[in-house]
Every structure is written in C-alpha cells, then in structure tokens.
KOLDRENKE-994490 format. One record per residue: residue in one letter; x, y, z of N, C-alpha, C in turn. Coordinates in pm, whole numbers. Layout:
# residues N
<rec aa="a" n_c1="X" n_c2="Y" n_c3="Z" ca_c1="X" ca_c2="Y" ca_c3="Z" c_c1="X" c_c2="Y" c_c3="Z"/>
...
//
This chain:
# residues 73
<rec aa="x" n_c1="-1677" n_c2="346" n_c3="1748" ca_c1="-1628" ca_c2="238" ca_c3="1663" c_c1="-1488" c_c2="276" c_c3="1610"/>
<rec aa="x" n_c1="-1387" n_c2="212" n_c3="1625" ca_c1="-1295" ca_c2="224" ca_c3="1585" c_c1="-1232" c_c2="182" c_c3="1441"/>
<rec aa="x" n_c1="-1171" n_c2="255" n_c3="1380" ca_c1="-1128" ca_c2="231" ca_c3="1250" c_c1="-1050" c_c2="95" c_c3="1226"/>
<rec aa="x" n_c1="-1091" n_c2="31" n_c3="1111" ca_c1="-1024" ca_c2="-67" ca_c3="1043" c_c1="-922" c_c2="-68" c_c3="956"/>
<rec aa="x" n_c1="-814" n_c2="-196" n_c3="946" ca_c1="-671" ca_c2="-130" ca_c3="888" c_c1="-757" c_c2="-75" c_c3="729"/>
<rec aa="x" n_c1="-836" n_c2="-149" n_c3="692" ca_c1="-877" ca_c2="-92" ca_c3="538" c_c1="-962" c_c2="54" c_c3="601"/>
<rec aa="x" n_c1="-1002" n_c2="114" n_c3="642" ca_c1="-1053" ca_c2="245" ca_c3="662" c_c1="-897" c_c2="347" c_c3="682"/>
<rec aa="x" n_c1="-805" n_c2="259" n_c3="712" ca_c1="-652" ca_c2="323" ca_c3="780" c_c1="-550" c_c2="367" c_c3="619"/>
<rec aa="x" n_c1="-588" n_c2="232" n_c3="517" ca_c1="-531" ca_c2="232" ca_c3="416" c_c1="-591" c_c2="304" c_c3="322"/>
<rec aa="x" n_c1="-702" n_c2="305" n_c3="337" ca_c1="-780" ca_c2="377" ca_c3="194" c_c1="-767" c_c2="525" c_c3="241"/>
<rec aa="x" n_c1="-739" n_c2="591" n_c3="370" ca_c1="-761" ca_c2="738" ca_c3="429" c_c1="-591" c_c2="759" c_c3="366"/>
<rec aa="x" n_c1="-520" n_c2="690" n_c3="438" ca_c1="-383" ca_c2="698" ca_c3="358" c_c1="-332" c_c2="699" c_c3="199"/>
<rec aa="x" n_c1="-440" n_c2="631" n_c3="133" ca_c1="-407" ca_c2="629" ca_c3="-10" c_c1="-478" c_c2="728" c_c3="-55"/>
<rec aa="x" n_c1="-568" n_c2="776" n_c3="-24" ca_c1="-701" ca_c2="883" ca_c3="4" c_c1="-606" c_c2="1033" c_c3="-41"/>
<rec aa="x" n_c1="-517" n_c2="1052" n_c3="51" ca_c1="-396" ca_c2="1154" ca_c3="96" c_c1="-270" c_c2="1162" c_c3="4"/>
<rec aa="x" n_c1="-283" n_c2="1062" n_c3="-114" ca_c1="-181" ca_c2="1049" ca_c3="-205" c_c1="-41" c_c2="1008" c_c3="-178"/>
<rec aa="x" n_c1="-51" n_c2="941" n_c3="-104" ca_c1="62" ca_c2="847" ca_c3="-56" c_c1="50" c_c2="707" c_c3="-163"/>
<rec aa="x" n_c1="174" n_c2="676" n_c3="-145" ca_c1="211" ca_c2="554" ca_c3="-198" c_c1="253" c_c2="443" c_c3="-22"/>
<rec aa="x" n_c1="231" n_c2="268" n_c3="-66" ca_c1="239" ca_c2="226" ca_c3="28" c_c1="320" c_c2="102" c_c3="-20"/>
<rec aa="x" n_c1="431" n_c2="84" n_c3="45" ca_c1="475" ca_c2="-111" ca_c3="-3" c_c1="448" c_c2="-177" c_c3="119"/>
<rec aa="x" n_c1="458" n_c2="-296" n_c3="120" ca_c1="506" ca_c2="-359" ca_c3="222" c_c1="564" c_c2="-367" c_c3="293"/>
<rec aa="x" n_c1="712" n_c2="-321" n_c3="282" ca_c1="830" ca_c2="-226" ca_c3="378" c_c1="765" c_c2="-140" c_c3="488"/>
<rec aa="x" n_c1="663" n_c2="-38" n_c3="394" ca_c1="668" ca_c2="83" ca_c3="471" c_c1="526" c_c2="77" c_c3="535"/>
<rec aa="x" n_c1="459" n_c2="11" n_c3="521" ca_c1="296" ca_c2="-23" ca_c3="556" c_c1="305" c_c2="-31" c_c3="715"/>
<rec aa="x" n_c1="391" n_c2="-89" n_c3="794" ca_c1="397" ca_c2="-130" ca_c3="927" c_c1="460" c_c2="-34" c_c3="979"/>
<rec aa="x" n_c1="567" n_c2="9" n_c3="977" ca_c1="574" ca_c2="148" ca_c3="1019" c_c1="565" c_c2="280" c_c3="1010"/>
<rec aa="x" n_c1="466" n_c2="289" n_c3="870" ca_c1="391" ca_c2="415" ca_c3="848" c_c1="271" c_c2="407" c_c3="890"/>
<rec aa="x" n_c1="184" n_c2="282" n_c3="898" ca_c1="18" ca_c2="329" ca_c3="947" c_c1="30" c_c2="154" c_c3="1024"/>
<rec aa="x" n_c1="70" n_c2="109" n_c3="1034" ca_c1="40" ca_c2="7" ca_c3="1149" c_c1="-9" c_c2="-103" c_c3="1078"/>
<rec aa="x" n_c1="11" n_c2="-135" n_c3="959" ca_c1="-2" ca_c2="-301" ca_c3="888" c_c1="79" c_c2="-330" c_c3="868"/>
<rec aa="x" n_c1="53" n_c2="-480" n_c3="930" ca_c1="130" ca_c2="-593" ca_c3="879" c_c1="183" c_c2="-650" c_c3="739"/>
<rec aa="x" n_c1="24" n_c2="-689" n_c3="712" ca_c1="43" ca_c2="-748" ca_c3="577" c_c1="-74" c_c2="-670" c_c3="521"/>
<rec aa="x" n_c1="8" n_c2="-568" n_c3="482" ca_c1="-89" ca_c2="-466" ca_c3="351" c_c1="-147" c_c2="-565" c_c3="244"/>
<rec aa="x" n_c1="-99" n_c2="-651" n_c3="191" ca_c1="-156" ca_c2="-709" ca_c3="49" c_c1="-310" c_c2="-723" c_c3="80"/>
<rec aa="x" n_c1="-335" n_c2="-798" n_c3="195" ca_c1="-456" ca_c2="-833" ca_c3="200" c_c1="-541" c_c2="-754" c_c3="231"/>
<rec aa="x" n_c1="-515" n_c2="-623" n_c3="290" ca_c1="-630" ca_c2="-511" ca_c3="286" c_c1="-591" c_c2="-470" c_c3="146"/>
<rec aa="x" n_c1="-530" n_c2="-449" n_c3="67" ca_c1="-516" ca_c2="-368" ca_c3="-77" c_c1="-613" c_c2="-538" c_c3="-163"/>
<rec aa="x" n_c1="-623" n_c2="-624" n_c3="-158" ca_c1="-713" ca_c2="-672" ca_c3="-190" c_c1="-828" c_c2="-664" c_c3="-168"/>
<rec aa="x" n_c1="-875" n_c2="-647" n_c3="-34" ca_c1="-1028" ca_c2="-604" ca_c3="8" c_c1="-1093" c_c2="-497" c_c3="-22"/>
<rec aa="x" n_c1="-966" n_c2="-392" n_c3="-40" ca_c1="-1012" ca_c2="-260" ca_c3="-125" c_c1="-1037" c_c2="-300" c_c3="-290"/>
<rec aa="x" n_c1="-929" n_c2="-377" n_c3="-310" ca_c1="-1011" ca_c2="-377" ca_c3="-464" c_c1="-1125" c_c2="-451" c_c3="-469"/>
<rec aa="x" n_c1="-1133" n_c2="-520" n_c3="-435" ca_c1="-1290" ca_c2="-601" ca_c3="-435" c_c1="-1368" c_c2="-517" c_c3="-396"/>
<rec aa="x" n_c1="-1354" n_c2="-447" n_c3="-316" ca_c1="-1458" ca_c2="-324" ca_c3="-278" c_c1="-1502" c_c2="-223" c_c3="-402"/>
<rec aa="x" n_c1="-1412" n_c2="-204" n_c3="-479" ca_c1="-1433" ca_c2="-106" ca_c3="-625" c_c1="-1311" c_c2="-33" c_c3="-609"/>
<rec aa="x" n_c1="-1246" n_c2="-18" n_c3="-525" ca_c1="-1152" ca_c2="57" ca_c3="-531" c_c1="-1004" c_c2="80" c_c3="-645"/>
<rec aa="x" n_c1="-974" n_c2="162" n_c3="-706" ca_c1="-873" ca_c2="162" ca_c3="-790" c_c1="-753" c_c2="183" c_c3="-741"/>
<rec aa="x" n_c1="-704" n_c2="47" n_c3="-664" ca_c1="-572" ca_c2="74" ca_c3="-622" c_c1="-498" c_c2="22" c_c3="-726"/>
<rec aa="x" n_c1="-401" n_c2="46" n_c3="-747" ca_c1="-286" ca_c2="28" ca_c3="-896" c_c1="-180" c_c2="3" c_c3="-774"/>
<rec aa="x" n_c1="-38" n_c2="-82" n_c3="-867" ca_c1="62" ca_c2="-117" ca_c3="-865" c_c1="158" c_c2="-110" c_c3="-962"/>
<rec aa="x" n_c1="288" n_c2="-103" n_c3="-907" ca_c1="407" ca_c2="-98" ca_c3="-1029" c_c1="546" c_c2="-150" c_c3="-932"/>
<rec aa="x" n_c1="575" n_c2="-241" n_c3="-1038" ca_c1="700" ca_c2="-316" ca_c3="-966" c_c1="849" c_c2="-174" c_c3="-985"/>
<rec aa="x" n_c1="922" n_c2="-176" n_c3="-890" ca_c1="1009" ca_c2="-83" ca_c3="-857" c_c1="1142" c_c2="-157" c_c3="-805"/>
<rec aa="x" n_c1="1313" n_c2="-94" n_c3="-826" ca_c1="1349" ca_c2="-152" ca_c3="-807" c_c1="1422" c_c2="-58" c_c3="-699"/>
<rec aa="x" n_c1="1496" n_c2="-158" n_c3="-601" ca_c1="1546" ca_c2="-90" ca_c3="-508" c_c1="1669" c_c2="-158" c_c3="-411"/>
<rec aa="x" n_c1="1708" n_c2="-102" n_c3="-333" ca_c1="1826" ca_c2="-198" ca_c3="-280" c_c1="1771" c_c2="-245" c_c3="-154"/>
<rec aa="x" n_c1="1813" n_c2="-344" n_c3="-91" ca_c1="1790" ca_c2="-354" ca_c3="44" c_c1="1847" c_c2="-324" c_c3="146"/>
<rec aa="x" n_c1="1840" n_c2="-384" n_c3="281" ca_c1="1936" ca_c2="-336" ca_c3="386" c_c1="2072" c_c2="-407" c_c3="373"/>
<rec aa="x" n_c1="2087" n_c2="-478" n_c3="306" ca_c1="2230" ca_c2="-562" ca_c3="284" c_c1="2252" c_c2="-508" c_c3="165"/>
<rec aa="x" n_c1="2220" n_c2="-445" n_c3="105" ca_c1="2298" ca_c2="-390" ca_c3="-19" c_c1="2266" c_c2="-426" c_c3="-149"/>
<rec aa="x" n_c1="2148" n_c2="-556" n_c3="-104" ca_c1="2152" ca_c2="-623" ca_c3="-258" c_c1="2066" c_c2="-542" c_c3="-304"/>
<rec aa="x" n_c1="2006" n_c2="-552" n_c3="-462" ca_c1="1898" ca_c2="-522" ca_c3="-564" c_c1="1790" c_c2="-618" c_c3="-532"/>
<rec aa="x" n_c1="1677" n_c2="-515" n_c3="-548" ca_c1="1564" ca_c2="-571" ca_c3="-516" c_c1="1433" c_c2="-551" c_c3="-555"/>
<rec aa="x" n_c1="1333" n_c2="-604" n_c3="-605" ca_c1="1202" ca_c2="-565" ca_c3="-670" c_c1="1084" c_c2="-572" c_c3="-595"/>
<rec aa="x" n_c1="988" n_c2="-446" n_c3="-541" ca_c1="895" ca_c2="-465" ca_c3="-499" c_c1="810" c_c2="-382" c_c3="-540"/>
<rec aa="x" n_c1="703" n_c2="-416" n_c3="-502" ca_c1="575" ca_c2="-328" ca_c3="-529" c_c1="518" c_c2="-178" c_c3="-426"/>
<rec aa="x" n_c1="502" n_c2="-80" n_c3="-554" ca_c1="474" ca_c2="-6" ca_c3="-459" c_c1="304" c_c2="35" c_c3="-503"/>
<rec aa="x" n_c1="197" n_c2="75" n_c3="-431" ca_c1="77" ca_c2="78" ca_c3="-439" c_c1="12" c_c2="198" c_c3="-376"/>
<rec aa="x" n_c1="-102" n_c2="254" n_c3="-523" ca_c1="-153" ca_c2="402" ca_c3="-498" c_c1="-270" c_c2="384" c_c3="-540"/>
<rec aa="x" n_c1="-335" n_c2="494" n_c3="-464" ca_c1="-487" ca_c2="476" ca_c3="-548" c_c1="-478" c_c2="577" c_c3="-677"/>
<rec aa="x" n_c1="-548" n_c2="507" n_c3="-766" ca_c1="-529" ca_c2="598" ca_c3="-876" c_c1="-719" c_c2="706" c_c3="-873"/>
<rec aa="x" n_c1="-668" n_c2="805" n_c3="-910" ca_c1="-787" ca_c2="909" ca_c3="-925" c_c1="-840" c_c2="950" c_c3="-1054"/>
<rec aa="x" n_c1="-949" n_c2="1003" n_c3="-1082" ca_c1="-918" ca_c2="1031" ca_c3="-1217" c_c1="-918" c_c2="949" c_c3="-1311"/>
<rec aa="x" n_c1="-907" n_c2="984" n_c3="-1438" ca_c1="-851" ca_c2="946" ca_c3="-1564" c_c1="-769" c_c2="1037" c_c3="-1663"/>
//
C-alpha cells in the first residue's frame, strides 16, 4: 500500500519541518497542501499556523502562511 499525501505530510511535519504552499510541491510532492493540513486537523492533529512575511519572485512583499505541527506544551 502506498503512502498518502497526508501520511507524506504528517511524516514531514513529524521531522520538524515547516511547510507553505510555495514549498509543499517541491519539497514532498503536494499540490495543494491546505487541504491535507485540513484533513490532518480534523484528524486531531495539532498543526498550527502563522502568517509570515516575505518577498516574491518579482520583488514584491508578500504574506503567507507557514505550517508546523506543534508538540508538546
């Protein structure tokens, strides 16, 4: 049986990585991360977010989300 992108994302967040949307597709092979980082939370999972700011490839300023599992308390 082969692994699912949420078995792909949670092993990755698992490992203490952080993931955006940017980097989701060419770090582990998703498309559209949001919707597995939703299925994980519905699952119980404590994935957290924090808006970040950053530039883009044209230079402008830009706000996105970057997303970790949180451990602990």
């Amino acid at each position: 049986m082969s692994e699912t992108n949420n078995d792909v994302l949670l092993k990755y967040l698992k490992a203490g990585n952080i993931v955006t949307t940017r980097t989701a597709p060419e770090e582990i092979g998703i498309a559209d991360v949001r919707a597995n980082i939703r299925d994980l939370r519905d699952m119980g999972f404590n994935i957290q977010d924090k808006w970040v700011t950053g530039t883009n490839r044209r230079g402008r300023k830009t706000r996105y989300k970057e997303y970790f599992l949180q451990t602990g308390a």
